[in-house]
VEXDREN-2710 file (C-alpha; in Angstrom, 1 decimal):
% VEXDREN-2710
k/r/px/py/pz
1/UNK/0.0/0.0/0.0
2/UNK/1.1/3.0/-0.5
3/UNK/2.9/5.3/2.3
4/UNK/1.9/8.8/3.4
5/UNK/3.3/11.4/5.5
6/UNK/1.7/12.3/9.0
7/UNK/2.1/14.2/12.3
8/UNK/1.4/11.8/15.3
9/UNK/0.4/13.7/18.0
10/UNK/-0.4/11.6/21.7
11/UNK/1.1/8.4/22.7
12/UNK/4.4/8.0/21.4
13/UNK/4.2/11.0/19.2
14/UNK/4.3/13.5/22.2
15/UNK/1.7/16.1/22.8
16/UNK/3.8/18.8/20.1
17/UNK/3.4/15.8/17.7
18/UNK/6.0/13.6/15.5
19/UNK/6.5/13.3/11.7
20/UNK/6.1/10.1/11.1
21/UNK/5.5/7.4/7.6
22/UNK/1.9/5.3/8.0
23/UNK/0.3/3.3/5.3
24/UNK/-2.5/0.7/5.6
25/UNK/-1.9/-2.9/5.7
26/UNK/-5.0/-4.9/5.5
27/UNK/-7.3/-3.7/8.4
28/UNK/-4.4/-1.9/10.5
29/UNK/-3.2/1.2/10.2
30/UNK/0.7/0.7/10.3
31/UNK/2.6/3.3/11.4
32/UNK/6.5/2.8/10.6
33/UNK/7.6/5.5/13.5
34/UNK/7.6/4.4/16.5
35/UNK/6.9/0.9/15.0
36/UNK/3.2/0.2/15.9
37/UNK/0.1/-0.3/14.2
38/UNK/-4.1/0.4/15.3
39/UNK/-6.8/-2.0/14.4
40/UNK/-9.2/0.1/11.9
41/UNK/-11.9/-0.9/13.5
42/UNK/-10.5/1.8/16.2
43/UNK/-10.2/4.6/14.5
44/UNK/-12.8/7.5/14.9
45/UNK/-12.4/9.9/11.7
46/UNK/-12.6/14.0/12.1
47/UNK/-12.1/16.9/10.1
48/UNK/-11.2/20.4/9.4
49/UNK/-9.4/23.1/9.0
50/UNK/-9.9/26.8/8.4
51/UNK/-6.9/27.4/6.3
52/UNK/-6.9/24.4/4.6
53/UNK/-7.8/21.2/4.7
54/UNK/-6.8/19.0/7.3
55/UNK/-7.9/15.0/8.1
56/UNK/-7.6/13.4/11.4
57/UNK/-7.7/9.6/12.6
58/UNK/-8.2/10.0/16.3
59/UNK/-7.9/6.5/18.5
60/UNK/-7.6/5.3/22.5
61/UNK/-4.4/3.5/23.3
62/UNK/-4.7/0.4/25.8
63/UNK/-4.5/3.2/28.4
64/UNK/-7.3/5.4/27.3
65/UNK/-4.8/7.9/26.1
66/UNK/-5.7/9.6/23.0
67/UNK/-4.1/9.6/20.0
68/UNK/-4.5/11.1/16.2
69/UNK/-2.6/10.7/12.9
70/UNK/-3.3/13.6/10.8
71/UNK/-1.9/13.5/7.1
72/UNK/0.4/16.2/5.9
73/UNK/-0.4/17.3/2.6
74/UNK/-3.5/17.0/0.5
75/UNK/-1.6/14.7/-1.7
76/UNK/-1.1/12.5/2.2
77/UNK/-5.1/12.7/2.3
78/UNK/-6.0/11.8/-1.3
79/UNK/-3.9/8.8/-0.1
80/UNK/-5.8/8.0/2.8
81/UNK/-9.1/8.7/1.1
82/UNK/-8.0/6.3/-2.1
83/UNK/-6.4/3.4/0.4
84/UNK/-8.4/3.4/3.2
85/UNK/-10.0/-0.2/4.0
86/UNK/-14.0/-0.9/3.1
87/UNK/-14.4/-0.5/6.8
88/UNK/-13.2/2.9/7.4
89/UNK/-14.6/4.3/4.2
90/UNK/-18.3/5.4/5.2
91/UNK/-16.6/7.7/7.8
92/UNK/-14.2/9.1/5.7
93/UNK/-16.4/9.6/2.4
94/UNK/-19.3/10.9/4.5
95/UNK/-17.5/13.6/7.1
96/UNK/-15.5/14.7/3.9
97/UNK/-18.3/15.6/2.1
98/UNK/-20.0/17.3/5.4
99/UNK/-17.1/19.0/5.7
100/UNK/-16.6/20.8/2.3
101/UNK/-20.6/21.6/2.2
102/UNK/-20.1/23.0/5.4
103/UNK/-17.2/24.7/4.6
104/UNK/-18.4/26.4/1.6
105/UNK/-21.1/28.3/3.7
106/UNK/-19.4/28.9/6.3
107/UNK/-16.6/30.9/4.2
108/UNK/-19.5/32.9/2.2
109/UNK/-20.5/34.2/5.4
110/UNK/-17.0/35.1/6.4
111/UNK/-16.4/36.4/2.9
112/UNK/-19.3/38.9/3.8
113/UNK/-17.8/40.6/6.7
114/UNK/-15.4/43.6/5.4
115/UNK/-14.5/46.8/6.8
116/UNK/-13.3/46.8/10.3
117/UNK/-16.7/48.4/11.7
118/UNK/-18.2/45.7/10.2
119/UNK/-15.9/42.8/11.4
120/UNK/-15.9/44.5/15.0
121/UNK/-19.8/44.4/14.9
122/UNK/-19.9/40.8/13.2
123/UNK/-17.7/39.3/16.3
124/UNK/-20.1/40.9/19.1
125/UNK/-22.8/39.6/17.7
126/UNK/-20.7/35.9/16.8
127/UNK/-20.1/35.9/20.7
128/UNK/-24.1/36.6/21.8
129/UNK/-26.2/33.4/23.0
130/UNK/-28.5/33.7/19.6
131/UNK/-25.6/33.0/17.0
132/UNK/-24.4/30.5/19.3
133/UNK/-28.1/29.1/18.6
134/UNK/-27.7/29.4/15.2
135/UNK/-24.8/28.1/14.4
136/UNK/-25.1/24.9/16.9
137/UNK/-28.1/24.1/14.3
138/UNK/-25.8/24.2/11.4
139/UNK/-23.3/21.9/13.1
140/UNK/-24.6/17.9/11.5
141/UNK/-25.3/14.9/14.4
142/UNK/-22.5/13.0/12.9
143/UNK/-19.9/16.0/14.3
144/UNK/-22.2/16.0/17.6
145/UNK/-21.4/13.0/18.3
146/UNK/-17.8/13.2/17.9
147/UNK/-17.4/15.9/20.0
148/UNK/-19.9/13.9/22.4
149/UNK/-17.6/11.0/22.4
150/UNK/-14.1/13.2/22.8
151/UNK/-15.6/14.4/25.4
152/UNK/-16.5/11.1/26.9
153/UNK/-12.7/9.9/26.6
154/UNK/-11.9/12.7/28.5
155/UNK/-14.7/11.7/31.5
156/UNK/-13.3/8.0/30.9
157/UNK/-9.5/9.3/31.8
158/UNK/-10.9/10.3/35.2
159/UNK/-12.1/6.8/36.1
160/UNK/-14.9/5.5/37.4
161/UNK/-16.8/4.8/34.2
162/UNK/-19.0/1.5/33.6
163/UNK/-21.5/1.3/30.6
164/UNK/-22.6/-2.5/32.0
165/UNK/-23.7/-3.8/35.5
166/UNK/-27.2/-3.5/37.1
167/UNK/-26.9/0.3/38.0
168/UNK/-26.5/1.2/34.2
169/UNK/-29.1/-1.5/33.0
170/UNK/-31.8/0.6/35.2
171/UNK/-30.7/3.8/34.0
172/UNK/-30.8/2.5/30.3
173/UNK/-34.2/0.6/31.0
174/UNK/-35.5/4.4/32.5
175/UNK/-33.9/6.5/29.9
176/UNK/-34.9/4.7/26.8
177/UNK/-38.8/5.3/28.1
178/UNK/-37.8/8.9/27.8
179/UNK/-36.1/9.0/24.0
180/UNK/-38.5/6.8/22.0
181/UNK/-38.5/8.1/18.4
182/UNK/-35.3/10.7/18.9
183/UNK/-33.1/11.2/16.5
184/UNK/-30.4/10.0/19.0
185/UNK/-28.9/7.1/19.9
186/UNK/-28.4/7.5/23.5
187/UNK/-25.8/5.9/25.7
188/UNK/-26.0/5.6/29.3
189/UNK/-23.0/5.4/31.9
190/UNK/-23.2/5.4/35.5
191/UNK/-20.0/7.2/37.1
192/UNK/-18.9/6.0/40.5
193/UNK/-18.8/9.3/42.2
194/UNK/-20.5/10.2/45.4
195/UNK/-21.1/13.7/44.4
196/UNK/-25.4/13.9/43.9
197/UNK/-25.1/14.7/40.2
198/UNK/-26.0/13.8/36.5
199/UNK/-24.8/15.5/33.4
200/UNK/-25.5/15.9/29.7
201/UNK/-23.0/15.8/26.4
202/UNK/-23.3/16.4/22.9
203/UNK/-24.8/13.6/20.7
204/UNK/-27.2/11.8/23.2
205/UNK/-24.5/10.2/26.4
206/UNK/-26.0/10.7/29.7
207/UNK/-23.5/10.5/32.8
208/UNK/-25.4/9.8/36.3
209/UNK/-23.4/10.1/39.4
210/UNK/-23.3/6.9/41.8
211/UNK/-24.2/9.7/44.5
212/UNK/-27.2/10.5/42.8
213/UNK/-28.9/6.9/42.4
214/UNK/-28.6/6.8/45.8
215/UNK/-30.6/9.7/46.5
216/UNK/-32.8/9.0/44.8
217/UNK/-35.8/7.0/46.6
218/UNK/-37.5/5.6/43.7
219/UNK/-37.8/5.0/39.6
220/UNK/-40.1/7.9/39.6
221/UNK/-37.3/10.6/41.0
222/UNK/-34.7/8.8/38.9
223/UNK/-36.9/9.1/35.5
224/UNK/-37.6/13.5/36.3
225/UNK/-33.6/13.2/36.7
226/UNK/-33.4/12.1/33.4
227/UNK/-35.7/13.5/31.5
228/UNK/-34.2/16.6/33.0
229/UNK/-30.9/15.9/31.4
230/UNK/-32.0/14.6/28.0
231/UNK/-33.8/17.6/27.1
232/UNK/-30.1/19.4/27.5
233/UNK/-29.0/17.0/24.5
234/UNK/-32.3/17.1/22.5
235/UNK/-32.5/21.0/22.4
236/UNK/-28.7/20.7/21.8
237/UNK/-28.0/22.8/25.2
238/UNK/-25.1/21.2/25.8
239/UNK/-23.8/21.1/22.7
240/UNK/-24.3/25.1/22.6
241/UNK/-22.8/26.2/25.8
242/UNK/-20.0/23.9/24.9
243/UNK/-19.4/25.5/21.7
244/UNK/-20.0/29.1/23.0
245/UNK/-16.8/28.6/25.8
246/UNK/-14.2/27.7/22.9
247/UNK/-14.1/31.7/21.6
248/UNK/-15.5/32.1/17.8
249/UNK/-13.0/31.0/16.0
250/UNK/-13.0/27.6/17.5
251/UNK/-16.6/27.6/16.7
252/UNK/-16.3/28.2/13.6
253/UNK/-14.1/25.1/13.6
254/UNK/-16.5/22.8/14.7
255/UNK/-19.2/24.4/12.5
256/UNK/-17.0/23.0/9.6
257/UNK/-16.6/20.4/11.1
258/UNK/-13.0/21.1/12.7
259/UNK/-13.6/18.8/16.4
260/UNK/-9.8/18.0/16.7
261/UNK/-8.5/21.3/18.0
262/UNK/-10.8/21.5/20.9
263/UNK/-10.2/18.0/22.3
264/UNK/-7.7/19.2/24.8
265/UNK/-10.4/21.6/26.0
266/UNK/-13.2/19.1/26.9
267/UNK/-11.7/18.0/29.9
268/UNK/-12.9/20.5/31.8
269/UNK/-15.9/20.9/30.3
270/UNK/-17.7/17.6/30.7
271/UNK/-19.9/16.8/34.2
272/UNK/-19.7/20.9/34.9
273/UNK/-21.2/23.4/32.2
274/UNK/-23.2/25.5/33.8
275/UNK/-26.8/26.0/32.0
276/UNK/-28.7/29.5/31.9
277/UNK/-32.0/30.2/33.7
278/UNK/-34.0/30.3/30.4
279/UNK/-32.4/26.4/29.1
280/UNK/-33.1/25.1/32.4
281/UNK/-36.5/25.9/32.6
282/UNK/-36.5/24.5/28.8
283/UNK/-35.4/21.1/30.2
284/UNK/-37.6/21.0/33.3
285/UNK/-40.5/22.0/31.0
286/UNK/-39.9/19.9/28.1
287/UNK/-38.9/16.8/30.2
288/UNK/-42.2/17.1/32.3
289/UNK/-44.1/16.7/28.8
290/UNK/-41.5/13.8/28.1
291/UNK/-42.2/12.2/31.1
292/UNK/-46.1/12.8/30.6
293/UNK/-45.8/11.0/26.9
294/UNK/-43.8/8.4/28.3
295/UNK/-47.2/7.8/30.6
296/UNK/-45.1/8.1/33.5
297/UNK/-46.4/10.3/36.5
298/UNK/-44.1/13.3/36.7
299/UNK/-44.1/14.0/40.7
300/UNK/-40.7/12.4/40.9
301/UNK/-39.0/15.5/39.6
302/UNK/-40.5/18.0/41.9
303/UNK/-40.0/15.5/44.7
304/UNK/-36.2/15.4/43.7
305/UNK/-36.2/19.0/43.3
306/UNK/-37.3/19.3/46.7
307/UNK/-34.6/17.7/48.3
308/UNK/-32.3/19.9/46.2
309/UNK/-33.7/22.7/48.1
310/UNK/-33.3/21.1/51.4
311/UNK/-29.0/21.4/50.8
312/UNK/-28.3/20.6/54.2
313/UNK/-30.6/17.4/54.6
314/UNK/-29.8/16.1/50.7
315/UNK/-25.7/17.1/50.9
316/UNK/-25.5/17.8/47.1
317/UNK/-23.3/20.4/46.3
318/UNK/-22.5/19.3/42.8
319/UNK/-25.9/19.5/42.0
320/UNK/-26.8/22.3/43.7
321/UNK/-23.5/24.2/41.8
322/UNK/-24.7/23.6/38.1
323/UNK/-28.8/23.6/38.6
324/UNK/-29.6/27.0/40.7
325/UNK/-32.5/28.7/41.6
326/UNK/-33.5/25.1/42.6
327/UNK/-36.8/26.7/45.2
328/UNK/-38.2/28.4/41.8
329/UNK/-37.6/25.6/39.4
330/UNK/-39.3/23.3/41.9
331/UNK/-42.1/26.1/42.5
332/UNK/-42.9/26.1/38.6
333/UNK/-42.4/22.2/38.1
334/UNK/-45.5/22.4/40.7
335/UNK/-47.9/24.5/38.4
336/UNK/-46.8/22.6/35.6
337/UNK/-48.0/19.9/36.9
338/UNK/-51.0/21.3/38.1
339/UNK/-51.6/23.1/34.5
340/UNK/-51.7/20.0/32.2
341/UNK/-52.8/17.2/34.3
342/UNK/-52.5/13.1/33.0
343/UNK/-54.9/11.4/34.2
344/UNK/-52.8/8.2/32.1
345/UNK/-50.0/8.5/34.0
346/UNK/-48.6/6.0/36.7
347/UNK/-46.3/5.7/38.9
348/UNK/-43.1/4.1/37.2
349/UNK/-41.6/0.7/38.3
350/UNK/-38.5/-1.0/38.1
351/UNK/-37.7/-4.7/38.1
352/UNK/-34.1/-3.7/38.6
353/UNK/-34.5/-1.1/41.8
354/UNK/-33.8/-3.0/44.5
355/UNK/-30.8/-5.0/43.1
356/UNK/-29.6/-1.5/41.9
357/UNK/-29.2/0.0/45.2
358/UNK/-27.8/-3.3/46.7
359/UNK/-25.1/-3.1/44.5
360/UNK/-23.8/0.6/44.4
361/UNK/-20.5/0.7/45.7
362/UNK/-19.6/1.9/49.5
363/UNK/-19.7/5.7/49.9
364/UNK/-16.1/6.8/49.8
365/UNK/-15.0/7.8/53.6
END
């Protein structure tokens, strides 16, 4: 096959990156410097580029560590586009072609923007909460999802992480009674933390704090949680107010489709991105109505809320931090509830509840 030039950046190629030779062989990628290859079937594809363009193949060592290949030259990604193996190919032909459509509109809009006055006026407005709207709707699922799941890697390097066991099989059993019919495909992980919290990111993963199942006293409480939380990914709140922290001209990245440069900056991001008063009440509203079409009596989530309120009895400061105004929120859940009654709605049931909280781990002393 034939060779191409590419700058490994992460394990082995250090974090400022390492020229190196790679071709494919089969299904691995072979990289001739350090002297390694990846399994194809690893590889997550992304792209971008401002300037130019620029293709990444972005995979987790055996440590969790990330690592990316990106090819030097067009002629190096004409290569990798050509040689590729059957298996990688969907990614590759379909983010390419995302990437040049949304490239192409992207840079008509930026053409647009001459004169200083103008460019000054044009970046004020870039940075307000309703271009960071607009533009989120612009960005496809497919780069969602990627920045969902770099995110994710970074959560996973923190430990704690299980997508399997009888704590995720209720949350998963809860959750998908909330999602029927979205256009995402959610995953569900349960974080060993004792911290009484839950959080949303990009492309449909739901995280839900150890701490947090425990506080909870029943499926009903549990289910308000969630629909809470999946309401953040459905109207693409988290997505936004991740965006909006990266400055514009990382935005503009990931509007063409650019995820690779903001990696490094998820870290901090995921489990604590802090939600205005207007998305919140979104998610509380929107996730009663879920909970309601789900046929699922929504009492759980102002019962929840209340114990929010109640800091000192409930001890959950990590919740508390990223959900405030919790006395209001709880105040309006009530009229909500009051205002479109459901008279189908039950109280929700688990087969897995008990067995659940027998088998969350010790709280940490």
């Amino acid at each position: 096959m034939t060779p191409f030039q590419a700058l490994l950046s992460g394990p082995d190629g250090g974090p400022a990156g390492t020229a190196v030779s790679a071709h494919f062989f089969g299904s691995q990628l072979a990289i001739d410097a350090p002297g390694h290859g990846v399994d194809v079937a690893q590889l997550v594809v992304s792209v971008g580029g401002v300037d130019g363009p620029e293709l990444f193949l972005n995979w987790l060592d055996e440590q969790g560590r990330q690592a990316s290949l990106k090819p030097l030259t067009a002629s190096d990604i004409a290569i990798v586009l050509r040689e590729a193996p059957a298996a990688l190919q969907p990614q590759l032909q379909r983010l390419w072609g995302e990437r040049q459509r949304n490239r192409r509109q992207v840079s008509g809009w930026l053409a647009g923007l001459t004169g200083a006055t103008v460019v000054a006026a044009a970046l004020l407005w870039w940075q307000g909460g309703h271009a960071v709207g607009a533009l989120a709707g612009l960005i496809p699922l497919s780069t969602e999802k990627q920045l969902g799941e770099l995110a994710l890697s970074q959560v996973r390097a923190q430990g704690g992480i299980s997508e399997s066991g009888v704590a995720q099989q209720t949350v998963q059993e809860i959750g998908r009674k909330l999602t029927a019919g979205s256009r995402y495909q959610y995953r569900w992980l349960i974080k060993n933390d004792d911290t009484v919290n839950a959080f949303a990111m990009p492309g449909g993963i739901i995280v839900v704090h150890t701490g947090l199942l425990r506080q909870a006293a029943d499926p009903g409480e549990l289910a308000g949680v969630l629909a809470h939380e999946v309401q953040h990914v459905e109207q693409r709140h988290s997505l936004r107010q991740m965006i909006s922290s990266l400055g514009w001209g990382a935005l503009v990245g990931v509007t063409i489709g650019d995820i690779s440069a903001v990696a490094a900056m998820l870290a901090h991001q995921a489990g604590t991105l802090y939600f205005s008063r207007d998305m919140e009440e979104e998610a509380d509203r929107l996730g009663l109505l879920a909970l309601q079409r789900a046929h699922i009596r929504p009492d759980g989530m102002l019962s929840f809320f209340q114990k929010l309120d109640d800091k000192d009895k409930a001890k959950v400061p990590g919740w508390i931090s990223s959900h405030p105004q919790t006395a209001a929120r709880a105040q309006q859940i009530r009229s909500l509830i009051a205002a479109t009654p459901c008279p189908a709605c039950l109280p929700l049931s688990s087969s897995h509840w008990q067995a659940m909280k027998a088998a969350l781990p010790p709280t940490a002393k």
